[in-house]
Residue frames as a rotation matrix with the C-alpha (Angstrom) as fourth column:
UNK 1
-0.747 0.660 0.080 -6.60
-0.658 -0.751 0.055 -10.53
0.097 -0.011 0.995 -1.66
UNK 2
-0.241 0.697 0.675 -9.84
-0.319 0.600 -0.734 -11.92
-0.917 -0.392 0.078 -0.78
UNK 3
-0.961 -0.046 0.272 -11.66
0.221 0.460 0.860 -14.07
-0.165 0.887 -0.431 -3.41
UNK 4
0.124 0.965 0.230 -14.71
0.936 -0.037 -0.351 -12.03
-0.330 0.259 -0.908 -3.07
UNK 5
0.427 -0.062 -0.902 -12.91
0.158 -0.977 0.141 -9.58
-0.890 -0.202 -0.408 -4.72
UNK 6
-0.052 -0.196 0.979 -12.03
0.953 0.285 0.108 -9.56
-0.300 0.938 0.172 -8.81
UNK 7
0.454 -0.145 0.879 -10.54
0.494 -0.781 -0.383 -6.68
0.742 0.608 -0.283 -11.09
UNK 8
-0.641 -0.725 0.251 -8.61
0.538 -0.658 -0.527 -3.92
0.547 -0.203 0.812 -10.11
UNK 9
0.034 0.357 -0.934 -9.70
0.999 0.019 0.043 -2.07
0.033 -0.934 -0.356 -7.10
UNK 10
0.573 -0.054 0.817 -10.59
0.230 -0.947 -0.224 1.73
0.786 0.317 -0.531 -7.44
UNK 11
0.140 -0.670 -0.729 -8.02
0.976 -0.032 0.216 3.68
-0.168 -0.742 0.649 -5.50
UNK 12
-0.116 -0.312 0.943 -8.86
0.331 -0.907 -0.259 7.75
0.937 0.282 0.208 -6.62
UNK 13
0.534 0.074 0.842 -9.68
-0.489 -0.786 0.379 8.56
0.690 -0.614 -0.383 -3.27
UNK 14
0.268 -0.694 -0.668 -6.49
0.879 0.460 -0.126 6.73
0.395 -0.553 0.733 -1.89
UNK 15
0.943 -0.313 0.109 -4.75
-0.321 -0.779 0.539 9.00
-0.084 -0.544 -0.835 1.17
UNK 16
0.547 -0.828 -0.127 -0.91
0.123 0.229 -0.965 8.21
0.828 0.512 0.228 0.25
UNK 17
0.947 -0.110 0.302 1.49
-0.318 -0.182 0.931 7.98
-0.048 -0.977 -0.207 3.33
UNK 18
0.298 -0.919 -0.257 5.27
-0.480 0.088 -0.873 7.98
0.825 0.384 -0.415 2.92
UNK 19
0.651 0.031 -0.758 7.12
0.571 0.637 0.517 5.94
0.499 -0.770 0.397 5.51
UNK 20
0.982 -0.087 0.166 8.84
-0.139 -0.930 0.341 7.65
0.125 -0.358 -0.925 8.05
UNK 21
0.320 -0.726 0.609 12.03
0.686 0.621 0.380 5.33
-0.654 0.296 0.696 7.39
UNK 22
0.673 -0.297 0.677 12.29
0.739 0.237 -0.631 7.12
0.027 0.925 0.379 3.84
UNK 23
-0.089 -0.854 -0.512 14.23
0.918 -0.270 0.290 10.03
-0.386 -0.444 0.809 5.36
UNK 24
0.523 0.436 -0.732 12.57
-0.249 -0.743 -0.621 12.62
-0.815 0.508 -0.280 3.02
UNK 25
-0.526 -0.753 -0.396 14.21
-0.234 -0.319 0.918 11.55
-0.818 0.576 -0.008 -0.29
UNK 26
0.193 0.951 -0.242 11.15
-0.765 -0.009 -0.644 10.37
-0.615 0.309 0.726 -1.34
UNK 27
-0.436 -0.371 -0.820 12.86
-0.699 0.714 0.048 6.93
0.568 0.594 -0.570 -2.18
UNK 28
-0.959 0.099 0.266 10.32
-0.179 0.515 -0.838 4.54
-0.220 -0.851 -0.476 -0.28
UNK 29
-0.752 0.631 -0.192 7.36
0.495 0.733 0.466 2.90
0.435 0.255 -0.863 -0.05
UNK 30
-0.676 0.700 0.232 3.81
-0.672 -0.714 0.197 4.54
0.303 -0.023 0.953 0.08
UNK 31
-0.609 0.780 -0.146 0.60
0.696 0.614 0.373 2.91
0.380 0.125 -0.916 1.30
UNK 32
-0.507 0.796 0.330 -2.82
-0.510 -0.586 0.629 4.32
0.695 0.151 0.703 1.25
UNK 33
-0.986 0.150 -0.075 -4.25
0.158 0.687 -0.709 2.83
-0.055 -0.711 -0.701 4.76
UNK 34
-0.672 0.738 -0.070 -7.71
-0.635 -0.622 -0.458 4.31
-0.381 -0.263 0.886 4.14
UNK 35
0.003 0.888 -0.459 -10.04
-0.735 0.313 0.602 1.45
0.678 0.336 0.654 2.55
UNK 36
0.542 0.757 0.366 -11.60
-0.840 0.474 0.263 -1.18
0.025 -0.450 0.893 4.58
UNK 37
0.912 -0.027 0.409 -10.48
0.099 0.983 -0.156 -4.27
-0.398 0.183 0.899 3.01
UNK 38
0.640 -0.722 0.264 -7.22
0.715 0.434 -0.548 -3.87
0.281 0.539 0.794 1.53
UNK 39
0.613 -0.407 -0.677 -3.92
0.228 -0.729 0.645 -2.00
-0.756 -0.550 -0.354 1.70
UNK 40
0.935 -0.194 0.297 -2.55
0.296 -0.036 -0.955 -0.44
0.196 0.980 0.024 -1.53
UNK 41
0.190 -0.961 -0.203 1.36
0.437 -0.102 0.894 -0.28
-0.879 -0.258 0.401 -1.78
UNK 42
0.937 -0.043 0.348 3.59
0.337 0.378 -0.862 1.60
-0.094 0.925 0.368 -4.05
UNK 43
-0.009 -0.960 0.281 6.69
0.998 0.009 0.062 2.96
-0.062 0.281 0.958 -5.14
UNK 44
0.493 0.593 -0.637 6.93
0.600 -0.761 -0.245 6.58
-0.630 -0.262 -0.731 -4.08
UNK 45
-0.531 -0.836 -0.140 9.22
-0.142 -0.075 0.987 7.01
-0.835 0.544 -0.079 -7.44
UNK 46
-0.949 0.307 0.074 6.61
0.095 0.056 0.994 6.14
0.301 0.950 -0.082 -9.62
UNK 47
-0.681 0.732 -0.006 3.57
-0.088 -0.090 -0.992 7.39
-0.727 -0.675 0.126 -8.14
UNK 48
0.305 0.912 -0.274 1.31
-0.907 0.192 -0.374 6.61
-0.288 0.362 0.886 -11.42
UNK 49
-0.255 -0.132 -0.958 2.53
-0.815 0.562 0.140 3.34
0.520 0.816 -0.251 -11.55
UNK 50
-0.211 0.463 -0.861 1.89
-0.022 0.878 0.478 -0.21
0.977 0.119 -0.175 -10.57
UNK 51
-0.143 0.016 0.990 0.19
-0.983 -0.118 -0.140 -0.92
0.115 -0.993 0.033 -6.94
UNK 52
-0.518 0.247 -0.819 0.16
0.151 0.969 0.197 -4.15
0.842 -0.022 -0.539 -5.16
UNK 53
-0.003 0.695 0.719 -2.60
-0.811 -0.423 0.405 -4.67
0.586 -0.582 0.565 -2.85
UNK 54
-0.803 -0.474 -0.360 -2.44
0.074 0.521 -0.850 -6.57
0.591 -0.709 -0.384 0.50
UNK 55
0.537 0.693 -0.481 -5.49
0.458 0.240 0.856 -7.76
0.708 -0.680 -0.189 2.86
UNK 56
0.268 -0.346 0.899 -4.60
-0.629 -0.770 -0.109 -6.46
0.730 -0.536 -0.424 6.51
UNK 57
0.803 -0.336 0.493 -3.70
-0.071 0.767 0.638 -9.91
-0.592 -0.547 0.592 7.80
UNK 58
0.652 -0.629 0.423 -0.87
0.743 0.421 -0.521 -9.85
0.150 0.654 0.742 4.84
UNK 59
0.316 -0.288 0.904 0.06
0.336 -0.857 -0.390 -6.78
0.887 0.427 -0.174 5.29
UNK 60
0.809 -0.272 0.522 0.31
-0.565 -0.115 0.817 -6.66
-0.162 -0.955 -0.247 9.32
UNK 61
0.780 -0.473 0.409 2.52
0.315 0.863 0.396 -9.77
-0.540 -0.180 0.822 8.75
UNK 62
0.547 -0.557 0.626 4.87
0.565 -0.306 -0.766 -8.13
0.618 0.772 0.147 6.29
UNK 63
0.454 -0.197 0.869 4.90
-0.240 -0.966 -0.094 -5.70
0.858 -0.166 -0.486 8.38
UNK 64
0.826 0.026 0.563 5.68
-0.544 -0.226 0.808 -7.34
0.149 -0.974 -0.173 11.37
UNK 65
0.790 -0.581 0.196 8.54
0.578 0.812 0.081 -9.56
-0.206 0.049 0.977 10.04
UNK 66
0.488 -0.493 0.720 10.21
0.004 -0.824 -0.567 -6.16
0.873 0.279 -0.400 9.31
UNK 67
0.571 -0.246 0.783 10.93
-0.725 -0.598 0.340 -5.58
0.385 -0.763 -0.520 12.89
């Protein structure tokens, strides 16, 4: 995450987005593309639990080492 950025990042008006990988079993990874600066990830199994958050250079790259 950037360093002009400190503390936990509000995320109530995250838009949640299952991957289309997860087959509907709702065993898969969620991210909330909607803020600016960051991409929140979680666990679509524990939706009130931990997120990790990812700049969109970290997070393209993840992504693109998938493929």
């Amino acid at each position: 995450m950037n360093s002009a950025h400190h503390g936990t990042p509000n995320l109530s008006g995250a838009q949640w987005r299952t991957s289309s990988y997860s087959g509907g079993n709702n065993e898969c990874v969620e991210v909330a593309p909607n803020f600016p600066h960051l991409i929140p990830v979680r666990d679509s199994t524990r939706p009130t639990g931990p997120v990790l958050t990812f700049g969109h250079t970290a997070w393209q790259t993840f992504v693109n080492d998938l493929a």
